[in-house]
C-alpha positions in Angstrom: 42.9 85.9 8.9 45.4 87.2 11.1 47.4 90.5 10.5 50.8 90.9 9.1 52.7 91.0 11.9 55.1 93.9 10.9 52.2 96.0 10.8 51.0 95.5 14.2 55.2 96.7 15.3 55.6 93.0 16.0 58.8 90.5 14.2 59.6 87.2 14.8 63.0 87.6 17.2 64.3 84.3 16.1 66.3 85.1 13.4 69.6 83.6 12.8 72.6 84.9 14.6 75.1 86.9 13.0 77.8 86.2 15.3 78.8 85.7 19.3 79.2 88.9 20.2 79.5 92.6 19.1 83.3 93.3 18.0 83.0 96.3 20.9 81.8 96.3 23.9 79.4 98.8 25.4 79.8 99.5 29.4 76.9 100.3 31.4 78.7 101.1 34.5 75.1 100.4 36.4 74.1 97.0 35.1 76.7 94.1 34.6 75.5 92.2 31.3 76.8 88.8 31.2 76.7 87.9 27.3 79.0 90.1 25.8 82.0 90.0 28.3 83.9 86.7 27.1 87.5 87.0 25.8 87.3 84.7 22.5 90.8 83.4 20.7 90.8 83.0 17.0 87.4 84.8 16.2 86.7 86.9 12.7 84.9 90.2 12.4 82.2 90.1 10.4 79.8 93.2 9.9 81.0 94.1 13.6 80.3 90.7 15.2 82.6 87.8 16.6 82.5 84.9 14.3 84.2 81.8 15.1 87.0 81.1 17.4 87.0 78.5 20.3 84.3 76.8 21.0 84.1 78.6 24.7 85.4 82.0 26.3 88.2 81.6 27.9 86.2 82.9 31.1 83.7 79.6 30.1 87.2 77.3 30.3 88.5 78.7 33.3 85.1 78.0 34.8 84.6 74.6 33.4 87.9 73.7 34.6 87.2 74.5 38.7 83.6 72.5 38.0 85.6 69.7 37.0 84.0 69.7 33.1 86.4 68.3 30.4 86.2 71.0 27.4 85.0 68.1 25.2 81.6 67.9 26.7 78.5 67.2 25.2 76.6 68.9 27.9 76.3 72.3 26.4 73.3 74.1 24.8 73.3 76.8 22.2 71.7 80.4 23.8 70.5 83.2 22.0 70.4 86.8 23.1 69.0 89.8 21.4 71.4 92.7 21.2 70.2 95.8 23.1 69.9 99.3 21.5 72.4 100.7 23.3 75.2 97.7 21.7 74.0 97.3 18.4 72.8 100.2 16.3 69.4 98.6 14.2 68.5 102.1 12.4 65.3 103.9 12.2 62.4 100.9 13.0 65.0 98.2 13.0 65.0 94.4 14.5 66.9 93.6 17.2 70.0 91.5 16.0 70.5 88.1 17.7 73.4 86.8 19.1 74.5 82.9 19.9 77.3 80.9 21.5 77.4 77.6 23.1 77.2 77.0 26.8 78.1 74.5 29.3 75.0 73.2 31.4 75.5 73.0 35.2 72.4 71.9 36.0 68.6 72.0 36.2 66.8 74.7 38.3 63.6 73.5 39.9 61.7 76.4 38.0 62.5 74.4 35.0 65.3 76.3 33.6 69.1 75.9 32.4 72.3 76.7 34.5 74.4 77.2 32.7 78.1 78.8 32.4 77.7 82.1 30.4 80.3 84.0 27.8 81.8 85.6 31.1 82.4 82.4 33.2 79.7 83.0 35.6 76.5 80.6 35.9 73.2 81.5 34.6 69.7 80.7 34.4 68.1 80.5 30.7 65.0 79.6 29.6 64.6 75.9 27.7 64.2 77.1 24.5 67.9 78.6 24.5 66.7 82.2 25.1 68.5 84.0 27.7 65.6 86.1 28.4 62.1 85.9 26.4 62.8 87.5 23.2 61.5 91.0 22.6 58.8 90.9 19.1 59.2 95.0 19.3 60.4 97.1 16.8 62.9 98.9 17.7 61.6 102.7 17.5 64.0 106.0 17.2 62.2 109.2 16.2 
């Protein structure tokens, strides 16, 4: 019989998202983060999270427009992102929050992963199950 899993410090990361993006974003001036930089029109805040609005950033449709991709397409994949400690508070012993928005595929890397263009209008590599990165099963721990 295997162990609970929250008592090993370990939670299943794919929970469903509570929105695109966090309402505010948090600058690292030393690391540029892709995921949270899109400007969305016509979104809601909900709980501190983007909800809704058009379909891509506006960064995405500037992008898809100079790779010559009609903003109709049906080449696009939904991707996932757990929100970092530093952008979303999760309280003492908390799971990560997920994130997810759709993204137009560029193309097929020959490692096996996605290109695609991210929130901020840049391309991307993410993995084929619609994970940015692999998912973090840690708990987040503050003392």
């Amino acid at each position: 019989m295997f162990a609970d899993p929250c008592s090993r410090g370990l939670l299943n990361p794919n929970r469903p998202p509570i929105g695109r993006q966090p309402n505010e974003a948090k600058w690292t001036p030393s690391k540029r983060d892709p995921w949270y930089y899109g400007s969305i029109r016509g979104f809601e805040v909900v709980s501190g999270a983007l909800v809704g609005g058009e379909r891509f950033t506006v960064e995405q449709q500037l992008a898809m427009a100079h790779h010559g991709i009609p903003l109709d397409t049906r080449e696009f994949m939904f991707v996932r992102r757990q929100a970092t400690p530093q952008e979303w508070s999760m309280g003492y012993n908390g799971e990560r929050v997920v994130f997810g928005f759709d993204c137009p595929i560029l193309s097929l890397t020959p490692d096996q992963r996605i290109r695609v263009i991210a929130p901020d209008g840049k391309p991307y590599n993410v993995r084929q199950d619609g994970w940015g990165i692999a998912p973090s099963r840690q708990i987040v721990v503050r003392y």
